[in-house]
Each structure stands twice: as C-alpha cells, then as structure tokens.
C-alpha positions as CSV (number, residue, x, y, z in Angstrom):
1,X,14.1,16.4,-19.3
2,X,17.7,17.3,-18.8
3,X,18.7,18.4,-15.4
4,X,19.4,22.0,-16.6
5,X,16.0,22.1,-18.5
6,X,14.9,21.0,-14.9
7,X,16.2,23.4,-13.0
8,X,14.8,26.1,-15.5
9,X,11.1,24.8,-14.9
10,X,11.6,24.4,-11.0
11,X,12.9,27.7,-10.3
12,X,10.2,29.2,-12.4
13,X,7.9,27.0,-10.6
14,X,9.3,28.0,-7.1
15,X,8.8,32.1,-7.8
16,X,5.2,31.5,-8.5
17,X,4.6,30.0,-4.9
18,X,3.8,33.8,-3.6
19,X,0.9,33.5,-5.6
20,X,-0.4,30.9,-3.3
21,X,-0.3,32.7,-0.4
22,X,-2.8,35.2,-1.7
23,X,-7.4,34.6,-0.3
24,X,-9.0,32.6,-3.0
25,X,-12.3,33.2,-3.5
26,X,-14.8,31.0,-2.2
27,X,-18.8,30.3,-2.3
28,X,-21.5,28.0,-0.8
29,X,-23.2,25.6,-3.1
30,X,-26.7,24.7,-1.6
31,X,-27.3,22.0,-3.7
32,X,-24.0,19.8,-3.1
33,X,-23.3,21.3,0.0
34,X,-19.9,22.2,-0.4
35,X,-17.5,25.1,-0.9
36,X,-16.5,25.9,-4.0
37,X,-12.6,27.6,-4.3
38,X,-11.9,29.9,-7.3
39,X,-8.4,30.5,-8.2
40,X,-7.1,33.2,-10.2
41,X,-6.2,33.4,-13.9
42,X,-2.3,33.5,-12.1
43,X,-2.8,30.4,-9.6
44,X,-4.1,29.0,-12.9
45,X,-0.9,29.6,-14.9
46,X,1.3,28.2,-12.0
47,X,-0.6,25.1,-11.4
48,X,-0.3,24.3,-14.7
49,X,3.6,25.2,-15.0
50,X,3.5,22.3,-11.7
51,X,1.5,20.0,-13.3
52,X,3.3,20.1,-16.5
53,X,7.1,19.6,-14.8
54,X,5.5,16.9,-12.9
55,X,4.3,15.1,-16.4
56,X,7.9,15.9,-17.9
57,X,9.7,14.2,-14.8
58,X,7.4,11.1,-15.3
59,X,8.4,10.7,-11.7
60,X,11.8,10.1,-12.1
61,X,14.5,9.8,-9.9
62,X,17.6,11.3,-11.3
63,X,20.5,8.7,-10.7
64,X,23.0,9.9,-12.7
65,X,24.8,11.7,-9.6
66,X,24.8,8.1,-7.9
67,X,27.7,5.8,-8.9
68,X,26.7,2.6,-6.6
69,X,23.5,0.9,-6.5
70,X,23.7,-1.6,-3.6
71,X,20.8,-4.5,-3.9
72,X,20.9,-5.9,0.0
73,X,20.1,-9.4,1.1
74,X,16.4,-9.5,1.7
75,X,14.7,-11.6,-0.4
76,X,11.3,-11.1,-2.4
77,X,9.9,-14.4,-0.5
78,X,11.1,-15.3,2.6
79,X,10.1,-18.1,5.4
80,X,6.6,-16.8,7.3
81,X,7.5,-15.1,10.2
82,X,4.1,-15.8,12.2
83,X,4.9,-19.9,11.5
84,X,4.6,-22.2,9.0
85,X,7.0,-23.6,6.2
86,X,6.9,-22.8,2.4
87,X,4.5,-25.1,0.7
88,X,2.6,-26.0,3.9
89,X,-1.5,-26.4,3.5
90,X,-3.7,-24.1,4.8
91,X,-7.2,-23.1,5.3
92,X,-8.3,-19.6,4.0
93,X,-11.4,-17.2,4.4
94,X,-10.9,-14.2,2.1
95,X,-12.1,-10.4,3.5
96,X,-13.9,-9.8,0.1
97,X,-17.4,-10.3,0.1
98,X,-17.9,-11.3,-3.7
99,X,-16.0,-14.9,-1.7
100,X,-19.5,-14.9,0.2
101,X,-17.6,-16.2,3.6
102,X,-16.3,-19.5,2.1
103,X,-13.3,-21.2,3.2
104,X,-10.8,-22.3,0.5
105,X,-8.0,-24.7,1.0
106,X,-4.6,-23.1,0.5
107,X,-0.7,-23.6,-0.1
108,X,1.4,-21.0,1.8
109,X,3.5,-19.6,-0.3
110,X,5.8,-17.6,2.1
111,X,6.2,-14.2,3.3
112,X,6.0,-12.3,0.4
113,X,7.8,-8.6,-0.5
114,X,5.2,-5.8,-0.7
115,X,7.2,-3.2,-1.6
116,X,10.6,-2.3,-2.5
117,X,12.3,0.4,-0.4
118,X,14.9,3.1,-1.6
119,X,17.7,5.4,0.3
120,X,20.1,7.4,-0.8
121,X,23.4,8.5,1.3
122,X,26.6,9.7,0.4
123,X,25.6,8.9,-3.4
124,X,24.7,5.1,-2.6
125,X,21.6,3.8,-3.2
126,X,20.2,0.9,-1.4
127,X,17.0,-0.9,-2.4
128,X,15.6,-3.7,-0.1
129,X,12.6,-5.4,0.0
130,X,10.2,-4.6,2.6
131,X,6.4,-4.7,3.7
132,X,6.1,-8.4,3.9
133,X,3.0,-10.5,4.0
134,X,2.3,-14.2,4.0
135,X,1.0,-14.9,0.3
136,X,-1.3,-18.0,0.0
137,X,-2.2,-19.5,-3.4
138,X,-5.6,-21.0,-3.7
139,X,-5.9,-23.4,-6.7
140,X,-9.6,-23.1,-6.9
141,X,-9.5,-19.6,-7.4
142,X,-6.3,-19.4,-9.2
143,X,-5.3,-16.5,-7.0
144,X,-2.5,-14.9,-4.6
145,X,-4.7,-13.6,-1.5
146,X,-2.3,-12.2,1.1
147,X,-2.6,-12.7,5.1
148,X,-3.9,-9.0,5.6
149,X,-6.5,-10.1,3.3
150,X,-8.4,-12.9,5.0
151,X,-8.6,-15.0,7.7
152,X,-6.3,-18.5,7.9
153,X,-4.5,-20.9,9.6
154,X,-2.3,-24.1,9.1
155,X,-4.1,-27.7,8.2
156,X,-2.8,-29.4,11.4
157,X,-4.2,-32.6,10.5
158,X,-6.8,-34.4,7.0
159,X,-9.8,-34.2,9.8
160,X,-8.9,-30.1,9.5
161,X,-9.6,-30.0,5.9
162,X,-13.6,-29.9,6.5
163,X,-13.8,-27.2,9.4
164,X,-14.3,-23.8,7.6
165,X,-13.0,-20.7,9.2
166,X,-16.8,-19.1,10.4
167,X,-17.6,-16.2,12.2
168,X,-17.6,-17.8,15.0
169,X,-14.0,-18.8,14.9
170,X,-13.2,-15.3,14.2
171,X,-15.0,-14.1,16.6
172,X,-13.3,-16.7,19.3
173,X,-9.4,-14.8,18.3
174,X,-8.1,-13.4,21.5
175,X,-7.2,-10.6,19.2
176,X,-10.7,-10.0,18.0
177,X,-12.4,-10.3,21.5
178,X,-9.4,-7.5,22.7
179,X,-10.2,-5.1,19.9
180,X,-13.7,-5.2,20.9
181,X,-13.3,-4.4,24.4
182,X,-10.7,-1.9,23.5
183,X,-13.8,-0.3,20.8
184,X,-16.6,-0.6,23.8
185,X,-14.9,1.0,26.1
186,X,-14.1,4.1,23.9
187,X,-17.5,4.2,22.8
188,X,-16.5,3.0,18.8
C-alpha cells in the first residue's frame, strides 16, 4: 500500500467513526451469562473497511520519510546487573509446573535484550535494546529460561551444587516474606 492509496482508506475510515457513536443494541443471554452487542449492517461495513486497512499495512511503519536510522550502543547481551559474570554456574528452579519444582544446574548467560525499542524525532530513528533479563542456559533441558521465570542464584562453592532451591528457600527471601505482609495486611 502506497502512502496515497493509504490516505484514501484512512480518511474513508475516519468519516465512518460517527457511526460509532450511535446505541447498539444489546440482549441478556441466560445461558452464558453475558451481554450480547449487535452492530448495524453500517458499523459492519466500517469495521470491515478498519480491519481490512489494518491487513493491507501488515503493520508497517512507513520509513521512507526518515533518512537516518541510528542503532545506539546497547547491546543484545550485556553483564547481569543483579551480579554475577557471563558464564558463571548457577542453580535454577523454573516457575513452570510441567519442571515439577526441580532444581537444574545452570550457566548464566547474561542479561539478555527483551525487546527492541523504537523513536522517531526530527526524522531520526533510534532503535535500542531494552527490557533486559538475566538468561540462564540449562544443558539438561537444552533451554533459555529467563530470571523472571524461576527462581536462582550463583554456585558459590562444589558443596552448593547438591542444595536445591525448595520452598522453603523461597519462602526465607526477604522479598517474599515482605510481599506477604504487604498482601495480609490488605486483605489479598
């Protein structure tokens, strides 16, 4: 789609928002317990002209007015931020139940990128990384599983390599315990 072929769709898309703004119908349905909305043969038509503009776009951004893309310095993997070095072993209990609670053994593999974040000013566009999150690799399962995932800490020393990461451990965080509270005491 072409930007003037664009423009064509949009405003027709925009002079149809009036119908929006007029009562759909509505009715009770005993059996699922919910209200049903009908919309009219019009809000029909315009939904559709939306839906199809929407397909056409592919959600594209249209960077042919910007003449500078600017990559900044961030990296995709940096060193953790909560401690650690790249490479270092670690004990991990993933979140998932289908990992019934077991404690793997892990290599840290860094703080790892998330996303990838976009501006535009004065027809620049920047993309940085962004949203990081220490990735661990666990060779038994063959698998990234990220901090936010599980439970983990460093491998201080070889006896460290038998103690599992229980409830009990999680339950003994400082964090855990002041969540709790905070929960109790607003009745959660």
């Amino acid at each position: 789609m072409n930007k003037e072929e664009f423009k064509v769709a949009y405003k027709e898309v925009m002079k149809n928002l009036s119908l929006w703004e007029t009562t759909t119908d509505c009715e009770y349905d005993k059996e699922d317990k919910k209200v049903k909305y009908f919309i009219s043969k019009e809000q029909a038509v315009a939904y559709n002209q939306v839906m199809e503009l929407l397909q056409k776009l592919n959600w594209e951004v249209l960077f042919t007015d910007h003449k500078e893309l600017i990559r900044d310095d961030s990296k995709s993997i940096r060193e953790p931020l909560f401690g650690g070095d790249i490479g270092e072993a670690v004990k991990i209990r993933p979140c998932e139940e289908k990992y019934g609670g077991k404690t793997y053994f892990g290599i840290l593999i860094g703080d790892v990128a998330m996303n990838i974040r976009h501006s535009i000013k004065d027809g620049i566009v920047t993309a940085s990384f962004g949203g990081y999150n220490p990735g661990i690799f666990i060779p038994e399962l063959n698998k990234i599983i990220y901090g936010y995932e599980s439970w983990w800490g460093k491998i201080e020393s070889e006896e460290e390599l038998d103690k599992l990461i229980t409830d009990e451990v999680i339950e003994s965080q400082w964090y855990v315990k002041l969540l709790k509270s905070f929960n109790k005491e607003n009745g959660i």
